[in-house]
C-alpha positions as CSV (number, residue, x, y, z in Angstrom):
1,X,20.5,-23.7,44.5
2,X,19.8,-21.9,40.9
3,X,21.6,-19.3,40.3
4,X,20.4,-15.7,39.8
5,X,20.1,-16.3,35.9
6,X,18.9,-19.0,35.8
7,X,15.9,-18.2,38.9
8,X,12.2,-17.1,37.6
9,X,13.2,-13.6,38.8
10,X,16.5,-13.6,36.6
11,X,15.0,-14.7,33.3
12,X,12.1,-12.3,33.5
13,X,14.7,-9.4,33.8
14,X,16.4,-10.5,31.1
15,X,13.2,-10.9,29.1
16,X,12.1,-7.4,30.2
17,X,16.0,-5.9,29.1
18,X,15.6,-7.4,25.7
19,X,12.2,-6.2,25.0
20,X,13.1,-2.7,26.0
21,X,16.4,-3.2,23.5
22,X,13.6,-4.4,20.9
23,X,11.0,-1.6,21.7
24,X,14.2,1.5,21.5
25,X,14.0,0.4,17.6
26,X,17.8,0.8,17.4
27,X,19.0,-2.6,16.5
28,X,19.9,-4.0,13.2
29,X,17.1,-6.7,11.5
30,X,20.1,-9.4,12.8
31,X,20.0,-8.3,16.1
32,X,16.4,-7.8,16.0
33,X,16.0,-11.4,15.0
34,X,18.7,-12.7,17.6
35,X,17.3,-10.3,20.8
36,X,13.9,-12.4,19.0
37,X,15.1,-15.5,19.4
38,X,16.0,-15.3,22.7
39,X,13.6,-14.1,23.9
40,X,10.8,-16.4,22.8
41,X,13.6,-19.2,24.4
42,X,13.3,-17.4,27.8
43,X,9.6,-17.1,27.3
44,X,9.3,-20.9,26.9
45,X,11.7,-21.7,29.9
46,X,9.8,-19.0,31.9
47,X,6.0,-20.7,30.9
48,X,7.3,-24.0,31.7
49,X,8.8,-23.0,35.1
50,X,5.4,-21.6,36.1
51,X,3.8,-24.8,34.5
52,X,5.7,-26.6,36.8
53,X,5.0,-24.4,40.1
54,X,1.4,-24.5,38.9
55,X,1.5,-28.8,39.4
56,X,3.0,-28.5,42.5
57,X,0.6,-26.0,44.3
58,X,-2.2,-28.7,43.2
59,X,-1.1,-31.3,44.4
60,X,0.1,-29.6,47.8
61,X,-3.8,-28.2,47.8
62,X,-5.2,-31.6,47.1
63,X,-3.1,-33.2,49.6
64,X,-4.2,-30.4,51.8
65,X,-7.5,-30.8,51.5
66,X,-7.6,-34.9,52.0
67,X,-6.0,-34.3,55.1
68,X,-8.1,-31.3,56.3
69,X,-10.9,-33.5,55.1
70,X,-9.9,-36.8,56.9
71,X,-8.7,-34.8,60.3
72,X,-12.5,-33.2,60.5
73,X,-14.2,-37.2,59.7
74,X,-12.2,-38.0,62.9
75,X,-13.5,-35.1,64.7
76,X,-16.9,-35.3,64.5
């Protein structure tokens, strides 16, 4: 099981946290550029995690519907 930081739920709070660090405008241009960095890492983990959870629910619908599709041609 994944843990907390490293679930969908975990990286999107700490994407919010450094965004709000970012938006306060109190960081140093090093900071700034590591809280940057980061960030677009997590954003990139975070798009292709919802990528991936985008496949799956297609193919669970497509096998869905073939077998809705095949149970009703055996009904009729």
């Amino acid at each position: 099981m994944a843990s907390k930081k490293d679930s969908y739920e975990g990286m999107m709070e700490k994407l919010e946290k450094i965004l709000a660090d970012m938006e306060d405008g109190n960081l140093s241009l090093e900071k700034t550029l590591k809280h940057y960095e980061e960030g677009m890492e997590l954003y990139n983990k975070l798009y292709k995690t919802l990528n991936e959870a985008e496949g799956k629910i297609k193919v669970l619908t497509e096998n869905g519907e073939k077998d809705f599709l095949k149970e009703s041609d055996t009904n009729e």
